[in-house]
C-alpha positions in Angstrom: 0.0 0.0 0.0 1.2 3.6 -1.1 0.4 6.3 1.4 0.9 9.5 1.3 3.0 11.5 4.6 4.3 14.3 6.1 7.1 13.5 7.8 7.7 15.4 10.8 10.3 15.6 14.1 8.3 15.0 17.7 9.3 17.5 20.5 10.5 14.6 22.6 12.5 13.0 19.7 14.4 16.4 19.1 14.7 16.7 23.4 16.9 13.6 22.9 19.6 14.8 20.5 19.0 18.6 21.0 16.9 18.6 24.4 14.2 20.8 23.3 12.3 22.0 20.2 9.7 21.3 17.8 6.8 18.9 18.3 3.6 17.2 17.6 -0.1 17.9 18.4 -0.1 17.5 21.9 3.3 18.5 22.7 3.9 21.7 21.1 0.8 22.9 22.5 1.8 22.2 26.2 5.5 23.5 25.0 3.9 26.8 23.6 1.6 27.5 26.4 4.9 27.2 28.6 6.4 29.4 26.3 4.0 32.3 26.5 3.8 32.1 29.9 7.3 32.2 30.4 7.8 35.3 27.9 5.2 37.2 30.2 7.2 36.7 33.3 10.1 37.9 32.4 10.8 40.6 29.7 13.9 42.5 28.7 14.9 45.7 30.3 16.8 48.2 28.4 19.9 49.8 29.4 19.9 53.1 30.1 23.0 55.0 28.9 24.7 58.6 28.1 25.6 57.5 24.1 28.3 59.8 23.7 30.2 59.2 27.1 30.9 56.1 25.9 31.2 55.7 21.5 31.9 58.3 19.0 30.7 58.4 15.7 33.3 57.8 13.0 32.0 58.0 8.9 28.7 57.2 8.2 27.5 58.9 5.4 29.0 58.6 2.2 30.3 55.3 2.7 30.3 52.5 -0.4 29.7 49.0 0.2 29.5 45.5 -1.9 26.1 44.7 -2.8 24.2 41.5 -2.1 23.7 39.7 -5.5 20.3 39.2 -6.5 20.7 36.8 -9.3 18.4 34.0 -9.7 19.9 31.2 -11.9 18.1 28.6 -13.5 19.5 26.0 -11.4 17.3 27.7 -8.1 14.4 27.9 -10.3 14.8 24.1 -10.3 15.6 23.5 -6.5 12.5 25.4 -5.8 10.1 23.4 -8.5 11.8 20.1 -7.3 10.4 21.0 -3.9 6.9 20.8 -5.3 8.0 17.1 -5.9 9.4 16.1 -2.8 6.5 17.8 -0.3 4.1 15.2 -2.5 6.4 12.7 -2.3 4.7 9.1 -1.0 5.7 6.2 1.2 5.7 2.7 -0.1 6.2 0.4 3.1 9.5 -2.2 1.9 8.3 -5.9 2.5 11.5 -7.5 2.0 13.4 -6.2 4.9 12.9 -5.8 8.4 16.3 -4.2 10.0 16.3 -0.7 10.3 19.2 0.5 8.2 20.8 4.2 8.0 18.8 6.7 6.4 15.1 5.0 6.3 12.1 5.8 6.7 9.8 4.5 9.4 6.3 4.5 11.2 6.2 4.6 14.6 4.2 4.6 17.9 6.4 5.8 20.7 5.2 6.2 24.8 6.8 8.6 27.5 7.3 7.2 30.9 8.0 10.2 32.9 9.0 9.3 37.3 6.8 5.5 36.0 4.1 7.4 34.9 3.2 7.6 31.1 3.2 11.0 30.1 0.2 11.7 27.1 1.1 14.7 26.2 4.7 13.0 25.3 3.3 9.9 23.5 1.6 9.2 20.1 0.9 7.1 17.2 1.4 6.3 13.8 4.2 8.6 13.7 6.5 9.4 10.7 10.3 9.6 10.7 13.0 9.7 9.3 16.4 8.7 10.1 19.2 10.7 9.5 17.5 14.3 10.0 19.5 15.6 13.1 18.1 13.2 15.7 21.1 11.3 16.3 20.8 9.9 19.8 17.4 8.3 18.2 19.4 7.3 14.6 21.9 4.9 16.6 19.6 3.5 19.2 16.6 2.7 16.1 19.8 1.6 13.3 19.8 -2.3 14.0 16.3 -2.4 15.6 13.9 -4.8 13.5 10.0 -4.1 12.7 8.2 -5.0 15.4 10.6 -4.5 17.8 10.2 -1.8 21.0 13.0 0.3 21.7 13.7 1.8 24.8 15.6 5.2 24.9 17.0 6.9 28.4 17.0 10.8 29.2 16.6 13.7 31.0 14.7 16.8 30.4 16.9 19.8 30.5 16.2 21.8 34.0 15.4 25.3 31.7 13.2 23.0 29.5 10.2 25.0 27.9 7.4 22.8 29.6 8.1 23.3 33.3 6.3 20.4 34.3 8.6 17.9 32.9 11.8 20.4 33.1 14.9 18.4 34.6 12.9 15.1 34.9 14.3 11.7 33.9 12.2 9.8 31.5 12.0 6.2 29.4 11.3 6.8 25.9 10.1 3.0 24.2 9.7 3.2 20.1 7.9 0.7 18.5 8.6 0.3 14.7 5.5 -0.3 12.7 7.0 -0.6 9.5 10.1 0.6 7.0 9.2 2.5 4.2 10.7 4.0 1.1 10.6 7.2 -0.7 8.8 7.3 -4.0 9.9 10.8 -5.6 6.8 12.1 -7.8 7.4 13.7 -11.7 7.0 17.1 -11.9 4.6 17.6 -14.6 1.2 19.6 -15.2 -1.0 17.3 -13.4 1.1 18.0 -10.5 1.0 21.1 -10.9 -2.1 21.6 -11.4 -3.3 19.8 -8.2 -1.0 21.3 -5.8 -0.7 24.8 -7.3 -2.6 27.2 -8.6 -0.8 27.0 -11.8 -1.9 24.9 -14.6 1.2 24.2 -16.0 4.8 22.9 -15.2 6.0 26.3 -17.4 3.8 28.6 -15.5 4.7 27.5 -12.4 8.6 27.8 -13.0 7.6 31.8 -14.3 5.7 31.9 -10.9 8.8 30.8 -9.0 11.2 32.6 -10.6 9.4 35.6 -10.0 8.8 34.8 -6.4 12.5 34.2 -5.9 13.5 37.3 -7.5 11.3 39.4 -5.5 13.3 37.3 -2.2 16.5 38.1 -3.8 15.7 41.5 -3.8 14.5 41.9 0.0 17.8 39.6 1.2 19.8 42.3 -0.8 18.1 44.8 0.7 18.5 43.7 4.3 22.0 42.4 3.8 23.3 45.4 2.3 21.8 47.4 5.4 23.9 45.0 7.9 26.9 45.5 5.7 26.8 49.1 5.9 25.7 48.9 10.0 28.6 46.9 10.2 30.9 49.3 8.6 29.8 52.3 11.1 30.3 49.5 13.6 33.8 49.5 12.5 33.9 53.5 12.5 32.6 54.0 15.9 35.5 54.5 18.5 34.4 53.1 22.1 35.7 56.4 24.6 35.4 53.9 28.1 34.1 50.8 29.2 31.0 50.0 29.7 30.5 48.7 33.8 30.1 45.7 35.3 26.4 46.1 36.2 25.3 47.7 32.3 27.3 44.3 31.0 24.9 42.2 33.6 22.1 43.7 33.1 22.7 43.0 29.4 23.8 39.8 30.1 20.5 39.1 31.7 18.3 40.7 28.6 20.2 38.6 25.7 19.2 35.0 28.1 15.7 36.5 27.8 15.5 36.9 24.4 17.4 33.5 23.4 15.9 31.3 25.5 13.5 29.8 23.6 15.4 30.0 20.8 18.5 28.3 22.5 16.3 26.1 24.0 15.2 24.3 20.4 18.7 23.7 20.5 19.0 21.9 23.7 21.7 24.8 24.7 22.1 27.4 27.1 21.9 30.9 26.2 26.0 31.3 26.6 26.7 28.0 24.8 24.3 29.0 21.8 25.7 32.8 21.6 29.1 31.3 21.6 28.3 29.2 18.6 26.1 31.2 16.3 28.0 34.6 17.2 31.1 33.2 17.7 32.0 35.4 20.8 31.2 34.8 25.1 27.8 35.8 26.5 29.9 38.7 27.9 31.4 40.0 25.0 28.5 39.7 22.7 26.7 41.8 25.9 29.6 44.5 25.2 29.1 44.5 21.7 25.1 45.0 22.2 25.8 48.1 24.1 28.1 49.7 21.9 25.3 49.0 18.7 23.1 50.7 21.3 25.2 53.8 21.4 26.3 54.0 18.0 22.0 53.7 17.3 20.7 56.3 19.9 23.8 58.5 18.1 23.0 58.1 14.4 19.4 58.7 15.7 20.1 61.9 17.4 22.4 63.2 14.5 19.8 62.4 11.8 16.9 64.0 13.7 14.7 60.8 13.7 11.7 61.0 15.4 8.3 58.2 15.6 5.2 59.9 16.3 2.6 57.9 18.1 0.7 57.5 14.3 3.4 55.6 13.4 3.3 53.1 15.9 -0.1 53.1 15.2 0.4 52.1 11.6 2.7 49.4 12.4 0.2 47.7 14.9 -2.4 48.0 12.3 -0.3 46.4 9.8 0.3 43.5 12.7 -3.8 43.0 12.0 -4.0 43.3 8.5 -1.1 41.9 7.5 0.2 39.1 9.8 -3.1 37.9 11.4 -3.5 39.6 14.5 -7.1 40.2 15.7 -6.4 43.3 17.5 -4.2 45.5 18.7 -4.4 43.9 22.2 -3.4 40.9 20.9 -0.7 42.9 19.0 0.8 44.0 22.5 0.5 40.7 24.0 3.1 39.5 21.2 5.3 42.8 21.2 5.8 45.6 23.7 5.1 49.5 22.4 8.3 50.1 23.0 10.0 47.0 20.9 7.8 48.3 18.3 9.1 51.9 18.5 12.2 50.6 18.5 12.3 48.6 15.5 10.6 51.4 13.1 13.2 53.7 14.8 15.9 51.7 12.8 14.0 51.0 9.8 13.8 54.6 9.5 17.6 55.3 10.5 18.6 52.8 8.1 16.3 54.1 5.0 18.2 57.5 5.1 21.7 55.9 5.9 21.3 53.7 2.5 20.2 57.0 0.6 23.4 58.4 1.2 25.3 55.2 0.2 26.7 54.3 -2.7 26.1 50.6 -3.4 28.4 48.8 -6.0 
């Protein structure tokens, strides 16, 4: 029998090789609700400092940068249409072997024992994996395993785990393979098209692509020219003193905030993910938030920019028109006034920094 799947990762399944992140029906609800609630206990602070007694400007107007290519080849045209294919792709279960080899796919049903107690929230059925997307802790326990057999897997929860119920607790996860199964890779071709589109034909759809990838092109350009040139007053800026001990803590405490969940999908402290996606300590990437924060509240002083309560106003209603929201209460529930102020403050800065930049 052919079935057709979406194959996705489980919350607990991630917990085991990354200790946190993404999940299934029951799971990321619980994990979401202890997300929110989380998010409104504790919020970020800003740091309140004198700008100019600690950075001074250097150059900032005038400057010339490299510009972000915005080519779209044929070859991503392709990638993107050979997507189409594989999110239709179907399952076909393989009869002829029964040991789970490297890279399959497989159905499972898999049960959460949490302190001897099976956790519901943490258990399903008929679920669809596949080996050899990130979850490696599962990979080498399940590579071996025959159909039909259950397979127990030890672990603990990490204590700063999203759902605070289950946060630092040791549990039994037992996997029972239902079946192996193989991918079968559909043609792209008008009929598919047609069905999963709303294009009627293979050529339409690539001009539909193409287009769509050139008007991303053009908004990564547009953002990644804007770091480049932030990044170039960065360089500019000349830091007059140190910033002290209790700013860099207090900063310190604002960046675990913010990158908790985040770090969290990860199965990584703040410091640890910061140190790996920045490629600097907690404590200097603190330092260098501060400094960005001076060289901002400068550029903003310097270029007169000002946003008027009718702007924030705008923005919140383009929260509800645009991205869903149902009201401006709900708006605020998602992002303070202030974060919002704060972000078109920049988007402003940075529209009249790029006019006076000469992009080659």
């Amino acid at each position: 029998m052919i079935k057709k799947k979406i194959f996705i990762a489980t919350a607990v399944f991630a917990s085991i090789c990354m200790l946190g992140g993404c999940a299934t029906s029951k799971s990321s609800k619980k994990a979401a609700e202890a997300t929110t609630e989380a998010a409104q206990q504790a919020k970020a602070t800003p740091v309140k400092l004198n700008a100019s007694e600690y950075v001074k400007l250097g150059q900032y107007k005038g400057l010339t940068i490299k510009g972000a290519s915005t080519k779209v080849t044929d070859q991503d045209v392709e990638d993107q249409v050979n997507e189409l294919a594989q999110d239709n792709a179907s399952y076909e279960e393989i009869k002829d072997r029964k040991t789970v080899q490297k890279d399959d796919y497989l159905n499972v049903d898999y049960t959460t024992t949490i302190n001897g107690k099976e956790n519901s929230d943490y258990s399903d059925s008929n679920l669809d994996m596949h080996l050899g997307d990130g979850n490696l802790n599962v990979d080498e326990k399940l590579i071996g395993a025959k159909v039909g057999d259950t397979v127990t897997i030890e672990f603990t929860f990490p204590e700063d785990y999203d759902d605070s119920s289950i946060a630092g607790k040791k549990c039994e996860l037992a996997v029972s393979i239902n079946m192996i199964e193989k991918e079968v890779i559909p043609e792209v071709n008008d009929a598919l098209v047609k069905e999963n589109t709303d294009c009627k034909t293979v050529k339409e759809y690539k001009k539909q692509v193409r287009d769509s990838l050139v008007s991303d092109k053009k908004s990564e350009a547009e953002q990644t020219n804007q770091e480049t040139l932030w990044n170039k007053i960065m360089d500019n800026a000349t830091q007059l003193k140190d910033f002290s001990e209790a700013d860099i803590k207090k900063e310190v405490s604002n960046i675990k905030i913010e990158n908790k969940e985040m770090a969290g999908y990860f199965g990584m402290s703040v410091s640890d993910f910061i140190e790996q996606y920045y490629e600097m300590s907690l404590e200097d990437y603190a330092k260098e938030n501060l400094k960005k924060q001076c060289v901002q509240d400068l550029l903003l002083k310097e270029n007169s920019i000002e946003i008027t309560d009718a702007d924030v106003d705008e923005e919140i209603q383009y929260y509800i028109d645009e991205l869903g929201y149902k009201d401006k209460k709900e708006v605020l529930s998602a992002i303070s006034e202030d974060e919002i102020h704060s972000e078109l403050q920049y988007t402003k800065l940075m529209d009249a920094l790029m006019k006076e930049t000469t992009i080659k």
